[in-house]
C-alpha positions as CSV (number, residue, x, y, z in Angstrom):
1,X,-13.5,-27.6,-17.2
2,X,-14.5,-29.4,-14.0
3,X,-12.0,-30.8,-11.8
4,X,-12.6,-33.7,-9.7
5,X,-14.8,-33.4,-6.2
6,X,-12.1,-32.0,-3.5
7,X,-13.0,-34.8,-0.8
8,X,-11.6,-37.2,-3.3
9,X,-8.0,-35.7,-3.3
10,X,-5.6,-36.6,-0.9
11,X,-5.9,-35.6,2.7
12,X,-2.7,-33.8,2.9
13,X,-3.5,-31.8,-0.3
14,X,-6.9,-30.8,1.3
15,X,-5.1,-30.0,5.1
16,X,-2.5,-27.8,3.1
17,X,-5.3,-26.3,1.1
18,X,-7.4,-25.6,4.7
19,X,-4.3,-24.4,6.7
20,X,-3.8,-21.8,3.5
21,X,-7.0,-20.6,3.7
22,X,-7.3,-20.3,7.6
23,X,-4.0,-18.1,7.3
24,X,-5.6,-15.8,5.0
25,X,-8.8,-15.4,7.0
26,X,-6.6,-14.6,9.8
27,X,-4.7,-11.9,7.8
28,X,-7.6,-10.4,7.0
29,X,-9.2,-9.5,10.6
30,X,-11.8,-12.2,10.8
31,X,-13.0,-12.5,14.4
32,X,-12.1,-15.7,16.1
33,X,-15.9,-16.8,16.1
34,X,-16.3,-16.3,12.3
35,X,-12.8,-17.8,11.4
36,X,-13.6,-20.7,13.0
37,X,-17.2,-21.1,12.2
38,X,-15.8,-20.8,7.9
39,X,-13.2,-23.2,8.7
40,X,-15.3,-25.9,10.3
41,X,-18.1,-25.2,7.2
42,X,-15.1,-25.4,4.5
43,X,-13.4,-28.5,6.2
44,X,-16.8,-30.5,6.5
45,X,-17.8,-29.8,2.9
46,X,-14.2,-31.2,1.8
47,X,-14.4,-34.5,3.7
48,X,-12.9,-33.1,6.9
49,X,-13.5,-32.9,10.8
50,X,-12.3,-29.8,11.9
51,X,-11.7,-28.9,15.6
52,X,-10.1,-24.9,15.1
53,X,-9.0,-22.7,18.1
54,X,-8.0,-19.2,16.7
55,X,-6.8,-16.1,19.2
56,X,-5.3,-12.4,17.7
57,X,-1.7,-13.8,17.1
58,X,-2.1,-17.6,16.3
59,X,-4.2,-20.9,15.4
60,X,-4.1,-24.4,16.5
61,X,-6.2,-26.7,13.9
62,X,-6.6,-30.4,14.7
63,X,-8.0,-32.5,11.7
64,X,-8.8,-35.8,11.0
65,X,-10.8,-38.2,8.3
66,X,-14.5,-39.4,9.2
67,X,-13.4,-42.1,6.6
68,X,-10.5,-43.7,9.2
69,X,-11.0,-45.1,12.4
70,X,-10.7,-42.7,15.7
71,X,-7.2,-41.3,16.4
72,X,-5.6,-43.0,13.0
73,X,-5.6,-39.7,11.1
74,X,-5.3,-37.2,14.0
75,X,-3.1,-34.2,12.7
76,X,-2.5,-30.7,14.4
77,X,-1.0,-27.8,13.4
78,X,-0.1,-24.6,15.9
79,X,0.5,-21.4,13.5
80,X,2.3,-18.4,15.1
81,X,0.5,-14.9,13.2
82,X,0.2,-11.3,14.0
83,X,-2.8,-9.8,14.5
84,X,-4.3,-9.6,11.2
85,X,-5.1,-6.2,9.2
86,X,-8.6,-5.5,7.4
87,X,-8.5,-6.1,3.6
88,X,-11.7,-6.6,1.9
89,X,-10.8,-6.8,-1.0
90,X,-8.1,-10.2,0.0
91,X,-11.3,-11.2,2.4
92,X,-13.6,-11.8,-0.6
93,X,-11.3,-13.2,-2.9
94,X,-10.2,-16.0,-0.6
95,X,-14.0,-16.5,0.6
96,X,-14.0,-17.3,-3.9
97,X,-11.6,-19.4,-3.9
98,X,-13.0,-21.3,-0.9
99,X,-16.4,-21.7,-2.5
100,X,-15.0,-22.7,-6.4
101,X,-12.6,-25.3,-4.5
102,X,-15.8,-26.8,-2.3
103,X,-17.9,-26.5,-5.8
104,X,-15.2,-28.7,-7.9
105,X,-14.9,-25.4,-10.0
106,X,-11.5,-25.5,-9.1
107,X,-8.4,-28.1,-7.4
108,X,-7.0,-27.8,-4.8
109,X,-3.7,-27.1,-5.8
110,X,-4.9,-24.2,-8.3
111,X,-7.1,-23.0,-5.3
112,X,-4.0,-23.5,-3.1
113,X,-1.5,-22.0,-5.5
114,X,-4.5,-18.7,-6.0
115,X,-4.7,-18.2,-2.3
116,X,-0.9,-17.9,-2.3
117,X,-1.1,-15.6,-5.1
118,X,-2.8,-13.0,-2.9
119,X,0.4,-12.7,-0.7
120,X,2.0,-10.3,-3.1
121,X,2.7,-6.8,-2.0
122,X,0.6,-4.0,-3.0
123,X,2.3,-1.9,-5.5
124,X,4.0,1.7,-4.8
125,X,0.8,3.5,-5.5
126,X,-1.0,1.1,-3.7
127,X,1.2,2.5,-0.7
128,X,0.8,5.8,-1.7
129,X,-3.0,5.5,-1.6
130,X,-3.2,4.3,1.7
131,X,-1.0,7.4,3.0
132,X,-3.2,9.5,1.1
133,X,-6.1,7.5,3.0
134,X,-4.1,8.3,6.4
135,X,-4.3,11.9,5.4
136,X,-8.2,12.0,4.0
137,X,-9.7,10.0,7.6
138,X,-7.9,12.6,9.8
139,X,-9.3,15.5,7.8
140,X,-12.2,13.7,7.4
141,X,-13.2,13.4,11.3
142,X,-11.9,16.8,12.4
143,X,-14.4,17.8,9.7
144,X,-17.0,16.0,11.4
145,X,-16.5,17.6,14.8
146,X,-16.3,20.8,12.5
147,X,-13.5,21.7,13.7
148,X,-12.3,25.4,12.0
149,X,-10.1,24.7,8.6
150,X,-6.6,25.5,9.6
151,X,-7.4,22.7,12.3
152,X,-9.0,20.0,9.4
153,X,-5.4,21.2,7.4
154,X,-3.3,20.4,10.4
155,X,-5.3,17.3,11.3
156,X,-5.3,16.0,7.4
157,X,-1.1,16.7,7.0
158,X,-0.2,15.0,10.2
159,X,-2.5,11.8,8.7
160,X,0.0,11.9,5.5
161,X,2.8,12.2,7.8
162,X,1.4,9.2,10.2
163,X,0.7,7.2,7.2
164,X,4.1,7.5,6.1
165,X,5.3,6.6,9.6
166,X,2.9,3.5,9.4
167,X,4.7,2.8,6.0
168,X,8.1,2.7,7.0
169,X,7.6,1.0,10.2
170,X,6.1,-1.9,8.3
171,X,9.1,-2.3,6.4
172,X,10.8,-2.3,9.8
173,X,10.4,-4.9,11.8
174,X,12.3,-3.1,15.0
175,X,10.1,-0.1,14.9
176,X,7.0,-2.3,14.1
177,X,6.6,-2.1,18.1
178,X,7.1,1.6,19.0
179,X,5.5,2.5,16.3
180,X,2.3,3.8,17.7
181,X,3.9,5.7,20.3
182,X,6.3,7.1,17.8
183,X,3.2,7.7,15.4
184,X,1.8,9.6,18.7
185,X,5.0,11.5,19.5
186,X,5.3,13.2,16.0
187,X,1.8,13.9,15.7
188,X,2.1,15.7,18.7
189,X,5.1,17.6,18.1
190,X,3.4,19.2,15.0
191,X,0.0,19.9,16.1
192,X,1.9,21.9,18.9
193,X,4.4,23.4,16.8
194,X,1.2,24.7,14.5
195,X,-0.7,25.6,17.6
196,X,2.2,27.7,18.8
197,X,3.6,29.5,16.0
198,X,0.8,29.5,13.0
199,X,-2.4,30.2,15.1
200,X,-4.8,28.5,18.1
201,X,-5.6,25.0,17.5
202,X,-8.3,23.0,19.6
203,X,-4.7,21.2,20.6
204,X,-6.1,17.7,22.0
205,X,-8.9,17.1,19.0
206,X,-6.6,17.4,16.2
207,X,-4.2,14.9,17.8
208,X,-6.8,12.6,18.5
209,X,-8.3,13.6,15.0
210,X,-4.7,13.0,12.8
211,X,-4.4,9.6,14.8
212,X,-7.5,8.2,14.3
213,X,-6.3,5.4,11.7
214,X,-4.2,3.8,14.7
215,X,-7.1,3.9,17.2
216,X,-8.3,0.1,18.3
217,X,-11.9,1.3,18.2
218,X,-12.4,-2.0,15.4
219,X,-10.3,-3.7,18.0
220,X,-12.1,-3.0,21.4
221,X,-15.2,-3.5,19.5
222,X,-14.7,-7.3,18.2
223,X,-12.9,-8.0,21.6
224,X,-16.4,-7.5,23.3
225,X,-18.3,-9.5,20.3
226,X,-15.9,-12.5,21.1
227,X,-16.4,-12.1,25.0
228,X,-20.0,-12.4,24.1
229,X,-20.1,-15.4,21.9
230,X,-18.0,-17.1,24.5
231,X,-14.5,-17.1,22.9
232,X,-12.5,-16.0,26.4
233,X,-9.1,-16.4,25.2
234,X,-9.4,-14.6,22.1
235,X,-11.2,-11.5,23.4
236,X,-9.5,-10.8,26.4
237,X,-6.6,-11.0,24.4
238,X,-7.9,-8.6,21.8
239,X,-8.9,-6.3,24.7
240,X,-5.6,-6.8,26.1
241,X,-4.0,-5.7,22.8
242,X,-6.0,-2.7,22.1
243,X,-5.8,-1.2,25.3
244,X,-2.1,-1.9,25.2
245,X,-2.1,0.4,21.7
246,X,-4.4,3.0,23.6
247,X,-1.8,2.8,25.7
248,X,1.3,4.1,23.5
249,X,-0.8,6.7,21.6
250,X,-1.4,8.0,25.0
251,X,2.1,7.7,26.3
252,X,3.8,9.4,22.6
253,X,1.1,12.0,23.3
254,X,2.4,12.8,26.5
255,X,6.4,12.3,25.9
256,X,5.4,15.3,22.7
257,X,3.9,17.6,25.3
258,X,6.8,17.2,28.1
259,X,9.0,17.5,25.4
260,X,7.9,20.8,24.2
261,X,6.9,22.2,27.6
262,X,10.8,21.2,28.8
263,X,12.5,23.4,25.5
264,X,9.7,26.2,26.7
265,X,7.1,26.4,23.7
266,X,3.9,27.2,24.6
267,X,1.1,26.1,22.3
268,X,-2.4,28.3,22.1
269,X,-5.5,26.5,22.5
270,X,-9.0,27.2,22.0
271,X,-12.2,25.3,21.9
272,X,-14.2,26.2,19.1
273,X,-16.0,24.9,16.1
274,X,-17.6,27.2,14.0
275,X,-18.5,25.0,10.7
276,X,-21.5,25.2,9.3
277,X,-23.6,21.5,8.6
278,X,-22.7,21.2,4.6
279,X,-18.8,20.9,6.7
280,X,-19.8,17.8,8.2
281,X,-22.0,16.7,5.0
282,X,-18.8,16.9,2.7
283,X,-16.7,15.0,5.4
284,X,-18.3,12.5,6.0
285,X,-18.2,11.5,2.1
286,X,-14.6,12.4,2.9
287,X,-14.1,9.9,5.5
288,X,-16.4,7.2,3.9
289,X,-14.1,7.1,0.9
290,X,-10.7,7.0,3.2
291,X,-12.3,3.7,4.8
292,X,-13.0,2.3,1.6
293,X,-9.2,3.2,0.5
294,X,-8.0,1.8,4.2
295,X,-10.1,-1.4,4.7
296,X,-8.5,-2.0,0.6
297,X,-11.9,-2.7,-0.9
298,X,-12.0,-3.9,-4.9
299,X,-12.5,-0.7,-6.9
300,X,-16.4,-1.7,-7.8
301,X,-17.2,-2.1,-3.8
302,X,-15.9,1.5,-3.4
303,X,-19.7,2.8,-3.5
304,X,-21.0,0.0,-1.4
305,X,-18.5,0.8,1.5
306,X,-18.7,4.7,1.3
307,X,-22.7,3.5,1.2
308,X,-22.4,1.5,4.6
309,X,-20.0,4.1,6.2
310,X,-22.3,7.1,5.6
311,X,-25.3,4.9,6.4
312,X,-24.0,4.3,9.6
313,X,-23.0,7.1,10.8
314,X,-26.2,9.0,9.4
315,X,-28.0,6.7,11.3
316,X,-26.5,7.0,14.7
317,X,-26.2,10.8,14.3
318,X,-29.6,11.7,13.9
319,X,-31.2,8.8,15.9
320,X,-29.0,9.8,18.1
321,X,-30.4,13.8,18.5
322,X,-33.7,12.3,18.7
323,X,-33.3,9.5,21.4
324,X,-29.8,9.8,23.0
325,X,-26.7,8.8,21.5
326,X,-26.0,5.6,23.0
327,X,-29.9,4.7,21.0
328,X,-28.7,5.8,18.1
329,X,-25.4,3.4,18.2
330,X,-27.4,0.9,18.9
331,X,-30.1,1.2,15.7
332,X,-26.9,1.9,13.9
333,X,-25.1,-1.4,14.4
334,X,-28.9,-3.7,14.0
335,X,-29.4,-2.0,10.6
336,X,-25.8,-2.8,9.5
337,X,-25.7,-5.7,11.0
338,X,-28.9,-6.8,9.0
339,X,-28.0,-4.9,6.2
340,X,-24.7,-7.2,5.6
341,X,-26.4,-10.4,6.9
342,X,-28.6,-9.8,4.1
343,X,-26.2,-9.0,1.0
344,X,-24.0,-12.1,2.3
345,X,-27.3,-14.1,1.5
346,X,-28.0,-12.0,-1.9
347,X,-24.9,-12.1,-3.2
348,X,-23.7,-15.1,-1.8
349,X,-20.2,-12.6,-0.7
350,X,-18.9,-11.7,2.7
351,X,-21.2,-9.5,4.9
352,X,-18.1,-7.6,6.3
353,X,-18.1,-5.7,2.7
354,X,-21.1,-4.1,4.8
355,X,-20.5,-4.5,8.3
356,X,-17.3,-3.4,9.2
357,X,-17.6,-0.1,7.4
358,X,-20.9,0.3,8.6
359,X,-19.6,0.3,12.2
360,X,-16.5,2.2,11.6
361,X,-17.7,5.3,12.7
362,X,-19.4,4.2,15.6
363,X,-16.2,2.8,17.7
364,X,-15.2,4.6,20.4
365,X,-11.1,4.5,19.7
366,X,-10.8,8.7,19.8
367,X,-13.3,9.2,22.8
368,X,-10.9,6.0,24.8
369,X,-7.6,8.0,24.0
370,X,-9.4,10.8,25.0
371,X,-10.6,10.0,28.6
372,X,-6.8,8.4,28.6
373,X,-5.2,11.7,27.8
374,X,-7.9,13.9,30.4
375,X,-6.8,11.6,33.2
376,X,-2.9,11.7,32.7
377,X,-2.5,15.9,31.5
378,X,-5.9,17.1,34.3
379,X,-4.8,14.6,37.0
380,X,-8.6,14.0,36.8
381,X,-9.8,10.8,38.0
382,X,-13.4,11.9,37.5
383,X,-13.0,13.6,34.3
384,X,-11.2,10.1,33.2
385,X,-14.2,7.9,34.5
386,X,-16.6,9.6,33.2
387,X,-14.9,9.4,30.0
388,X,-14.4,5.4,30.2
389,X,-18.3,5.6,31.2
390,X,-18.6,7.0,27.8
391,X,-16.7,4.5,25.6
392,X,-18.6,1.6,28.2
393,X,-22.0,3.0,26.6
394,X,-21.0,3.0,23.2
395,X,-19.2,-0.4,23.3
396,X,-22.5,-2.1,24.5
397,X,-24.9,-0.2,22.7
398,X,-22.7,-1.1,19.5
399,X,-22.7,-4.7,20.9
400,X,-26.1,-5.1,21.3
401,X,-26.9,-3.6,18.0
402,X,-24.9,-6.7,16.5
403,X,-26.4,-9.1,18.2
404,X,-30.1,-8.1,17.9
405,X,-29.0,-8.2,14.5
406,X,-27.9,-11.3,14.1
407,X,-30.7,-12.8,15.6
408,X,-33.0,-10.9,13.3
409,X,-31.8,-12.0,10.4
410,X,-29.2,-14.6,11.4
411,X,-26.5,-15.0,8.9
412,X,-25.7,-17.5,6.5
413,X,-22.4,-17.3,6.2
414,X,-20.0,-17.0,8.7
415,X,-17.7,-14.5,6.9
């Protein structure tokens, strides 16, 4: 059955229906240039002007009716939101519902009332998945900087044990704001306990390695890709925001060690990786399938996520032996970036079911806590520059990467 054309319902059913879906985009860790640029397509194609204005924690969307004269129709809503949390899965079913309610395929009021529908919970093994997701990423990447195994055990228990933490502090509103730092501080506390009573761990990797789900590598990365498509607010706020998180990892770290150093136990450390290359073969399947768990794709996109993931990092790895690493980034990110401009236009679905895996593994999140935690435990200005000088190359390698891509094969949809 057919319903009616949406620009025929009323204009408040069609400003509820738009202020629905602009939450949901939100939720679901749109960038502030591609929210907005899907809102002002949806709104026009429902019989709408639509002037949006979207930062990290909030909206302010102004509509009115083409039909009315100038100023009759004016209405403005300011929405208050945290910063929103990838979830493919939500991501393309609300980018459906957008395109059956534009189509006539569906009302507004069963597209509104299906967009609501996606605010339920996940279910307990929903939850346990994504703890077992914590767990798999951590032993995933200390794989990939083959790391010895009691080090990839350590790395991949303190991910369940973060996960958990991450759990319990949603449910938690009080801790929701420490909970990074406490994250850090446990993480710590184990690592160090392992490294000084089981056997020598390389101390500072596994930490960085068991917290990598919490890193705001994603974060630091769409901060600069808004600074660069001219959304000011909205990326320096990002930035603000992620080096506020790099922040409390760094300062839990630190609280862990002068902890332990003030009760007198003394952790072993070494620096060694002695894994042969199948190591970092199996982990990076590993890690490609803990994305796909943490970034909640549907069930039939697992393959094409663990697909992108190990794409991109293949790419970048061995680009990046031949021609330098920050090379390497760069081809990385064009080829995704194409790659997920061009199934958006095949399969008419959101690009980011490509693109944000795809750059996952590229984001410099662990090498910024890194430089963060050289500079505070050496006292090491230097050794903390050249560190940042690091995370600067990979940022605008990874930057560039996007936006050669985009202008290769620009991108239909905004999503």
């Amino acid at each position: 059955m057919t319903h009616p054309v949406p620009a025929t319902a009323s204009y408040a059913a069609r400003i509820a229906f738009m202020v629905e879906l602009a939450e949901h985009l939100h939720a679901y860790g749109t960038t502030s240039q591609r929210l907005e640029s899907a809102i002002i397509s949806v709104a026009h194609r429902l019989g709408l002007e639509c002037e949006p204005w979207s930062n990290p924690t909030g909206m302010i969307l102004t509509f009115s009716d083409p039909q009315r004269p100038p100023g009759e129709s004016d209405t403005t809503r300011v929405i208050r939101l945290p910063p929103g949390d990838t979830n493919l899965y939500k991501l393309c079913e609300a980018d459906r519902i957008a395109e059956q309610v534009v189509a006539g395929k569906l009302g507004l009021s069963e597209g509104h009332a299906a967009l609501r529908a996606l605010e339920r919970d996940i279910s307990l093994k929903g939850h346990l998945l994504q703890v077992a997701g914590f767990g798999l990423a951590a032993a995933g990447v200390a794989g990939l900087l083959r790391l010895p195994w009691l080090d990839i055990a350590t790395a991949g228990l303190i991910g369940v044990v973060v996960g958990l933490l991450d759990w319990y502090a949603g449910k938690r509103p009080q801790l929701k704001e420490a909970g990074d730092a406490v994250a850090a501080i446990v993480a710590a506390v184990i690592a160090i306990c392992v490294a000084a009573f089981v056997a020598p761990l390389n101390l500072n990797t596994v930490v960085i390695a068991s917290l990598i789900v919490l890193m705001p590598g994603m974060a630091l990365t769409n901060a600069f890709s808004e600074l660069t498509s001219q959304h000011l607010v909205s990326g320096t706020a990002r930035f603000a925001g992620a080096i506020a998180t790099l922040l409390k990892l760094t300062v839990g770290v630190m609280i862990a060690f002068t902890l332990v150093q003030l009760v007198g136990i003394e952790p072993q450390v070494r620096a060694w990786r002695p894994q042969p290359d199948w190591v970092e073969y199996v982990s990076v399947l590993v890690a490609a399938y803990a994305f796909a768990v943490l970034f909640r794709a549907d069930r039939r996109d697992y393959w094409l996520v663990m697909l992108a993931a190990i794409g991109g990092y293949a790419v970048s790895r061995f680009a990046g032996i031949a021609l330098g690493s920050p090379i390497g980034v760069f081809l990385s990110a064009l080829l995704v970036t194409v790659a997920g401009n061009g199934y958006a236009r095949w399969r008419n679905r959101p690009g980011a079911v490509i693109r944000v895996p795809g750059i996952i593994m590229l984001v410099p999140g662990s090498i910024s806590l890194r430089s963060l935690l050289v500079l505070i435990q050496q006292q090491d200005v230097g050794a903390g520059n050249e560190h940042v000088m690091i995370v600067l190359n990979v940022l605008l390698a990874l930057i560039a990467g996007l936006l050669i891509g985009n202008l290769m094969l620009p991108a239909r949809r905004s999503l």
